[in-house]
C-alpha positions as CSV (number, residue, x, y, z in Angstrom):
1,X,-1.4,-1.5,-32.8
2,X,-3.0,-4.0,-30.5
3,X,-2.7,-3.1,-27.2
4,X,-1.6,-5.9,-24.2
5,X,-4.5,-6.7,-21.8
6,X,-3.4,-5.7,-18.3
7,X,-4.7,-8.7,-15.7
8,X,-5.9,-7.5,-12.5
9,X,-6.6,-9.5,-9.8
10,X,-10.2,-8.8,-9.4
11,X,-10.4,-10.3,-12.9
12,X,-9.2,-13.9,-12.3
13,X,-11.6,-16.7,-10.2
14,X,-10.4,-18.8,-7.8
15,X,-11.7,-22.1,-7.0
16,X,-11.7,-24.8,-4.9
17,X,-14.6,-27.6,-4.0
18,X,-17.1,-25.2,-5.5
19,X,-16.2,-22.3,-3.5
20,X,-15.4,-18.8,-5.8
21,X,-13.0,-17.0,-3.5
22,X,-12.4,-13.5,-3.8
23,X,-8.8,-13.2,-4.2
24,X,-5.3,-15.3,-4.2
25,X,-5.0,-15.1,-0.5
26,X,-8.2,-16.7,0.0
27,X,-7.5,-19.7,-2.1
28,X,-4.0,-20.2,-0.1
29,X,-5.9,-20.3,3.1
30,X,-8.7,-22.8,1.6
31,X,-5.5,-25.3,0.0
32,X,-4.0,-25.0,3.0
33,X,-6.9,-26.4,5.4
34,X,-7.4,-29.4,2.4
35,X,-3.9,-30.3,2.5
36,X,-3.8,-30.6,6.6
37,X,-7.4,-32.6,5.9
38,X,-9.2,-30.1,7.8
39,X,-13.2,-29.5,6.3
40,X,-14.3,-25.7,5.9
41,X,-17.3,-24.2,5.2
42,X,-16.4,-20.6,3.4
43,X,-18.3,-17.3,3.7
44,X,-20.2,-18.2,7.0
45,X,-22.5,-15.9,9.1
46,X,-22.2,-15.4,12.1
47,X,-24.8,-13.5,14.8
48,X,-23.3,-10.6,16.6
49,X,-25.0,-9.5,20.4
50,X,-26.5,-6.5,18.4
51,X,-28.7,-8.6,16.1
52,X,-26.6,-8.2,13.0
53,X,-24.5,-10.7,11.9
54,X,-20.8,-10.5,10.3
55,X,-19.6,-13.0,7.7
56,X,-16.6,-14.9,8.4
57,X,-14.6,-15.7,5.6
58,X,-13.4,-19.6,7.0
59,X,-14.9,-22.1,10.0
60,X,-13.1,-25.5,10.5
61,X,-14.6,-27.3,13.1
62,X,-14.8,-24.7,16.0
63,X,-12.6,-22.1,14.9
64,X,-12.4,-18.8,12.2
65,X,-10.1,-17.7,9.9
66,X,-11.0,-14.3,8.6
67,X,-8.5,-13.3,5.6
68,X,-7.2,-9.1,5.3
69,X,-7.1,-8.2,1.9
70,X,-8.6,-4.7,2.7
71,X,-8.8,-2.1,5.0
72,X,-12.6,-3.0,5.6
73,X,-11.1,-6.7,6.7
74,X,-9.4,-5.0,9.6
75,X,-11.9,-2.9,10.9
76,X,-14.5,-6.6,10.5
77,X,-12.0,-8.5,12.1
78,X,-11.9,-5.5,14.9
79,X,-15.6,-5.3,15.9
80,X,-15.6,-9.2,15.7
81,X,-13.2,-9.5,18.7
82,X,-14.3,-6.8,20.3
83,X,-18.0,-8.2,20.3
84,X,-17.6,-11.7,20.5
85,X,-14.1,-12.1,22.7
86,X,-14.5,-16.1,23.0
87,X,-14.8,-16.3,19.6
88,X,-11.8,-18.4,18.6
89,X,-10.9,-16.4,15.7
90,X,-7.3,-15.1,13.9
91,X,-6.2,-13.0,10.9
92,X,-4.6,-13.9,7.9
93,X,-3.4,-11.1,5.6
94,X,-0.8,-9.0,4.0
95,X,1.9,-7.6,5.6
96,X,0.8,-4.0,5.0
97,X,-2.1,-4.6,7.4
98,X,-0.3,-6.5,10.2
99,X,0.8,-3.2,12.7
100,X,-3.5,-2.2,12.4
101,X,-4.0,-5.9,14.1
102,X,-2.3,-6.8,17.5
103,X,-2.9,-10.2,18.2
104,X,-0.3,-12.2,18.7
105,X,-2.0,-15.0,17.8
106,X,-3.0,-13.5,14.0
107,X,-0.5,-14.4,10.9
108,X,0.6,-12.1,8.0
109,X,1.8,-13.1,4.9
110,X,5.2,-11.2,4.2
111,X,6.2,-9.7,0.8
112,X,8.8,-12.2,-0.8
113,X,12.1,-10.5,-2.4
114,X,10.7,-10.7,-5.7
115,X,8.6,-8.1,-4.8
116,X,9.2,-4.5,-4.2
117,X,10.1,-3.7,0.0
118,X,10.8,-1.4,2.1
119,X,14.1,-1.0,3.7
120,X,16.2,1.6,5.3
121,X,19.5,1.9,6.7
122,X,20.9,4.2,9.3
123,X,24.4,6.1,9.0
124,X,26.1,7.0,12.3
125,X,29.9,8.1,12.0
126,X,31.9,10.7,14.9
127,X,33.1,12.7,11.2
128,X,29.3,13.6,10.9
129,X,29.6,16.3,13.4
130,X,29.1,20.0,13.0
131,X,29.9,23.5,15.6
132,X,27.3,25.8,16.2
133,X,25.9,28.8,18.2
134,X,22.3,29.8,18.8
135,X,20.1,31.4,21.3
136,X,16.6,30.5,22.6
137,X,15.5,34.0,23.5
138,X,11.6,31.9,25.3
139,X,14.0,29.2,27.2
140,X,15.6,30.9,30.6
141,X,19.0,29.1,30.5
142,X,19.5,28.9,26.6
143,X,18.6,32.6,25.9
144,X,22.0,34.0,26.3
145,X,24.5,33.2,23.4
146,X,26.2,29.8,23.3
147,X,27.3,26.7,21.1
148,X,27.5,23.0,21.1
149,X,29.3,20.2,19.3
150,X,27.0,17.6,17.6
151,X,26.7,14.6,16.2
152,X,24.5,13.3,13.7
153,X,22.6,9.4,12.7
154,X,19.7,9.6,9.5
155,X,18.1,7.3,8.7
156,X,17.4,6.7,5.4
157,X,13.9,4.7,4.3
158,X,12.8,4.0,1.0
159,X,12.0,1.4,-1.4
160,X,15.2,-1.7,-2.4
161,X,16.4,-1.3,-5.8
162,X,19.2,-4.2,-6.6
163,X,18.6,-5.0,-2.5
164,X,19.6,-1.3,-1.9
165,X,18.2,2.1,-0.2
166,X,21.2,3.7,-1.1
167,X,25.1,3.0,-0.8
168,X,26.6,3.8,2.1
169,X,29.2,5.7,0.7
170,X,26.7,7.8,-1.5
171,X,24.8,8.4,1.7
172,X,27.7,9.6,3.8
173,X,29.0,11.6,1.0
174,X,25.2,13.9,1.1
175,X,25.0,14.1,4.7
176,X,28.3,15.3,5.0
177,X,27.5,17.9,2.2
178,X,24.4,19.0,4.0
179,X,26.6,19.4,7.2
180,X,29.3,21.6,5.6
181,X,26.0,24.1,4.8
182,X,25.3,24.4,8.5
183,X,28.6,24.0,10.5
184,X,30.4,26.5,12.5
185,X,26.9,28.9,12.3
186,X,25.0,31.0,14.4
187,X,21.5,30.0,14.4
188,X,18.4,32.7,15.2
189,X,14.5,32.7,14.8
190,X,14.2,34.8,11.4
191,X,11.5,36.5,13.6
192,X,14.2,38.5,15.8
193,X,15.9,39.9,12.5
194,X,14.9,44.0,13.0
195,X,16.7,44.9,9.7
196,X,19.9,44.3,7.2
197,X,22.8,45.6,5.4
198,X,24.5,43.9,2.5
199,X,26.8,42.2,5.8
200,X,24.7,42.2,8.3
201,X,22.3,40.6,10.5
202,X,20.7,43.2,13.3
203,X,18.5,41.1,15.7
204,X,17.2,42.1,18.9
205,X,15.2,40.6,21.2
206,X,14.1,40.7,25.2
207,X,14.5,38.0,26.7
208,X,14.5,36.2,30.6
209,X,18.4,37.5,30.5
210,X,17.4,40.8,29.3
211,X,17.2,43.0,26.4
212,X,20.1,42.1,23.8
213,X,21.0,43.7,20.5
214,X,23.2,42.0,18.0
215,X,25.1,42.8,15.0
216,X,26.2,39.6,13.4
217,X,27.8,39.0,10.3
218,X,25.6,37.2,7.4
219,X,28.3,34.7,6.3
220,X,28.4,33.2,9.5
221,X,24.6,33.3,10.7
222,X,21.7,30.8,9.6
223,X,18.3,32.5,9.8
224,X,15.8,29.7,10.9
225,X,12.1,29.7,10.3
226,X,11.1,28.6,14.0
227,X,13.3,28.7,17.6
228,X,17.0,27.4,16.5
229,X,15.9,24.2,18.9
230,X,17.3,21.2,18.1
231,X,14.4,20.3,16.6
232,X,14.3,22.3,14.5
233,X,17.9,21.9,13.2
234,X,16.8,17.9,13.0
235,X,14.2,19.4,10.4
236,X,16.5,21.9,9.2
237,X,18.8,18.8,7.8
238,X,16.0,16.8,6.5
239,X,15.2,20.0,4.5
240,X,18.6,20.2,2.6
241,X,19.4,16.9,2.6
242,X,16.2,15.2,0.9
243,X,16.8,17.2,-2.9
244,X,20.0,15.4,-3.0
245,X,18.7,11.5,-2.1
246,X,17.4,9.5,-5.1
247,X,14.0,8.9,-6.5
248,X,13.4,5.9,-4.4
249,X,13.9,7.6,-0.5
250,X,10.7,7.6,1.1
251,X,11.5,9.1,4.3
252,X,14.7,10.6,6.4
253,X,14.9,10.3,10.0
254,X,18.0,12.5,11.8
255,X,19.1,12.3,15.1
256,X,20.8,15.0,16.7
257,X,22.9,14.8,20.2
258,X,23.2,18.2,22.1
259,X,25.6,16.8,24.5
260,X,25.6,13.8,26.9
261,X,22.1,11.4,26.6
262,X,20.2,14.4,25.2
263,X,19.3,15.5,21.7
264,X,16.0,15.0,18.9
265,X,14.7,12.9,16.6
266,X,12.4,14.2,13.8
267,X,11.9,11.6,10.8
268,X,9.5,13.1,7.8
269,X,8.4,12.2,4.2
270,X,10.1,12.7,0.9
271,X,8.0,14.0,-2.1
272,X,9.7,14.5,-4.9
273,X,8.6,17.5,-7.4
274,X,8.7,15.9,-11.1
């Protein structure tokens, strides 16, 4: 069986007035100057105030074009502004490499739809709400027993299939799940747990309000690894939420609102076990 020759891009040449360019980006730049009639001279050296010297990828006329096809193209482009800062000088690259460069004045080629992006979309609804009680034995005011109502946004990023994260409905439909899991509980640090019956939760603590003892019923109470902060319940949602998304979620980002213009925002990774 003859197996099909996968191209890579390191294997092709590019060319243009005698000049063998490194890769595709490199070419665009070099068609681009010859169509607006501007002369370049590729690969140039230039001297750096430490007696090295850098190459620059394009000069026309007075200016530099330095193009970012890798990692090692940033941190070039980097030390050349930073050692020569009158050096008229801009970036052209990928889009992946645009938030490591911050001038304004430096242009990024964008991925095009025919290629694979990444998207995300955010889910905010008053039915994505859930009741709860906890107690935050090292915070003064929150270590005595009491609850809030909360809503809930996520945000879900990942890779467009069909233009897609994920359907809306689909998406509201798992959060909601997740929710049901969590609502109307009494959440406590699993470290204040002193022992268990086949219905029962004892935890104990002393705390700023005192010393308490509770005996509270395991159908009801969510035992947390951590303080029940609302943090931690952000995390706590990403948690059981993230087995149910599809293949193609990256990350999930949930906000939480513990009353008026307060709340958390944790956003973490997917990884999916095969």
């Amino acid at each position: 069986m003859t197996k099909e020759r996968v191209v890579l891009d390191s294997d092709l040449r590019y060319l243009d007035k005698g000049n063998l360019f490194q890769s595709r980006s490199e070419l665009s730049v070099a068609k681009m100057l010859s169509f607006l009639g501007h002369d370049y001279q590729y690969n140039v050296d230039l001297e750096l105030p430490n007696g090295k010297s850098a190459k620059v990828d394009f000069k026309a006329g007075s200016k530099y074009i330095e193009v970012i096809d890798s990692e090692a193209d940033v941190a070039k482009f980097k030390q050349l502004r930073e050692q020569l800062p009158n050096l008229d000088i801009i970036a052209v690259g990928h889009s992946k490499y645009a938030s490591k460069i911050e001038e304004m004045d430096s242009l990024f080629f964008f991925d095009s739809a025919d290629h694979m992006q990444t998207g995300s979309i955010f889910i905010e609804d008053p039915s994505l709400a859930f009741d709860y009680a906890h107690i935050l034995p090292l915070v003064e005011k929150c270590s005595v027993l009491h609850g809030h109502t909360s809503t809930v946004m996520v945000e879900v990023i990942g890779s467009m299939k069909n233009n897609l994260v994920v359907d809306f409905s689909e998406a509201k439909r798992m959060i909601k799940e997740t929710l049901s899991v969590i609502d109307h509980k009494f959440f406590i640090n699993n470290k204040y747990l002193k022992k268990e019956d086949d219905l029962h939760y004892y935890v104990a603590f002393d705390g700023p309000k005192g010393y308490f003892s509770l005996q509270v019923p395991k159908s009801t109470t969510y035992m947390l690894s951590g303080e029940a902060t609302v943090e931690n319940l952000s995390s706590e949602i990403i948690r059981l939420l993230a087995p149910k998304m599809p293949q193609n979620v990256q990350a999930l980002g949930v906000y939480i609102y513990e009353g008026v213009n307060k709340g958390a925002h944790i956003i973490a990774g997917v990884k999916k076990e095969d």
